[in-house]
N, C-alpha and C positions, 0 to 999 in steps of 0.2 A: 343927352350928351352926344354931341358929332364926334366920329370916327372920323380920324383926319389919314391922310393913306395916301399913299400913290395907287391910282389904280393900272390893275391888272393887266396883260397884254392879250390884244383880243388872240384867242383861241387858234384859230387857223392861221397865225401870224409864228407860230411855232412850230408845224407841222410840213412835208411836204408842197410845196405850193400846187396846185391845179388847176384845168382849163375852169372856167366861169359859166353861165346858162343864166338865163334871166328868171328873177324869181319877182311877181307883186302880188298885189296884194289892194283892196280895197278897207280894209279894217286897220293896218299898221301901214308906217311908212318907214324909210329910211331915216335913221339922224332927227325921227319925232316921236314927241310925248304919246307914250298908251293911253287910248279913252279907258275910265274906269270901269267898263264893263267886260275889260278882257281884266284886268286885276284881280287878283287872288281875293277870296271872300273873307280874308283874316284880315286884311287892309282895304274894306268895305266894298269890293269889289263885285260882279257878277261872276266870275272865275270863270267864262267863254273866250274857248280860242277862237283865236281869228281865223278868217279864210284866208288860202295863198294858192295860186297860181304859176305855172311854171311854164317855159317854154325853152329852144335850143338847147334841151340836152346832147350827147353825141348819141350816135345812131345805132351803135353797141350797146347802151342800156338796155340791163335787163330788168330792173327794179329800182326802188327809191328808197330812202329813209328820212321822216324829217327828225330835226333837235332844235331844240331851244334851249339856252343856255345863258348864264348871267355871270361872265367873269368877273363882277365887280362886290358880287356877293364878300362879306363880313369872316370869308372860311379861308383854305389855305388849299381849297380844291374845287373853288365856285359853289354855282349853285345850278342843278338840271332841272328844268320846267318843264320838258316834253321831250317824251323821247316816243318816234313812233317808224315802224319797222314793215319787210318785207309787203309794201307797197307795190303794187303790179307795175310793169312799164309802162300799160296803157291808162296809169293814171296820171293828170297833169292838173288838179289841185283838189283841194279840201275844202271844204265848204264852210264858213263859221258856224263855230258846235261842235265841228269834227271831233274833237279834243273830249268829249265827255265820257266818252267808252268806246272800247274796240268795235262794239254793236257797228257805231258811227262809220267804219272806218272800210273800205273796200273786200273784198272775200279774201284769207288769208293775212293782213295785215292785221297786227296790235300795236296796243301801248306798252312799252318796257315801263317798268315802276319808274318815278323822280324823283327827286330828293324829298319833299313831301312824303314819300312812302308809299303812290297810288297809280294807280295803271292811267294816268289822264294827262291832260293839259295839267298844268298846276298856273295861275298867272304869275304875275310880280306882285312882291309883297316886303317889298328891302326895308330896313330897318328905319324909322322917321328922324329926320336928320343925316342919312348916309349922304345926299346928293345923288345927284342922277346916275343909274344904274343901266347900262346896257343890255339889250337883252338879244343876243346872236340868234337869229332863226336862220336854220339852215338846210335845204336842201338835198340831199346827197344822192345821183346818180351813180348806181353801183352797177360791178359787172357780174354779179350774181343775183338770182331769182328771188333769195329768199340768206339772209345772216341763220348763221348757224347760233340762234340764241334764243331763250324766254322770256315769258314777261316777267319770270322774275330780276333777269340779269342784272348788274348794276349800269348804270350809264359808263363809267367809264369802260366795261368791258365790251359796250355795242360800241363807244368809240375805238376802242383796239381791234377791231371787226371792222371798222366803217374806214381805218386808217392803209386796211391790203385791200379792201376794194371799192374806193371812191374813183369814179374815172371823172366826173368833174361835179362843182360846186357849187351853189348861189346861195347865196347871203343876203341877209336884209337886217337892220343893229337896229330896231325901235328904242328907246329908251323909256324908265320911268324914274318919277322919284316921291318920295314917300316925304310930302313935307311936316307930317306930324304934325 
């Protein structure tokens, strides 16, 4: 049975606005369907994050954080797919895989848990018949070295962290959908 719904308002469309920096990516695009090898392995997926790439942040970063996020999730507080933290400044992207363990991920950076409950990438896995799902991957050039959080934190609490020191933002909205 479809869940018929107005969907959600993307995320950083509620928040502060900020300068932009370019964010790609060879695995995901803008405004395009996810191959099923980045999909979650509950919706037959290989559950591998993508790579992404960053360039023109400002010159005052001292760190990064990426998120992925899915406002159109079935909940009343989305859904977090990737939450990954205290990234060095001299990094500017992530390899596909990144996403499978902190092991993966630069000296000093980890994964905060997801919604799923796990320190990793989690893919998309929205409910079959919801319609196509957004999925926010985003960037955050911050003006601190390192958030003051764990990997246990919850998502929303690195976003409350990530909301006093983003000094600017890139985005990229892949979409999936789950035609069951």
């Amino acid at each position: 049975m479809a869940i018929h719904r107005t969907k959600a308002p993307d995320p950083y469309d509620l928040l502060p606005e900020k300068p932009s920096f370019t964010l790609e990516s060879d695995d995901v695009a803008d405004g395009q369907p996810i191959d099923l090898r980045f999909v979650h392995d509950s919706s037959g997926g290989e559950n591998v994050s993508p790579a992404l790439r960053w360039s023109g942040f400002p010159d005052e970063t001292k760190g990064f954080a990426v998120t992925c996020y899915d406002p159109d999730a079935p909940t009343h507080s989305g859904f977090w797919h990737w939450v990954v933290v205290n990234l060095p400044a001299d990094t500017t992207a992530l390899e596909t895989g990144a996403g499978a363990s902190s092991d993966k991920l630069p000296n000093g950076a980890f994964h905060v848990r997801n919604d799923y409950g796990a320190q990793q990438w989690g893919g998309p896995a929205p409910p079959p018949g919801d319609g196509p799902h957004r999925y926010v991957v985003a960037v955050h050039a911050l003006d601190v070295d390192a958030l003051e959080v764990t990997p246990d934190a919850s998502p929303a609490y690195v976003g409350f962290n990530l909301a006093f020191h983003t000094l600017a933002r890139a985005v990229i909205r892949p979409t999936y959908e789950n035609a069951g």
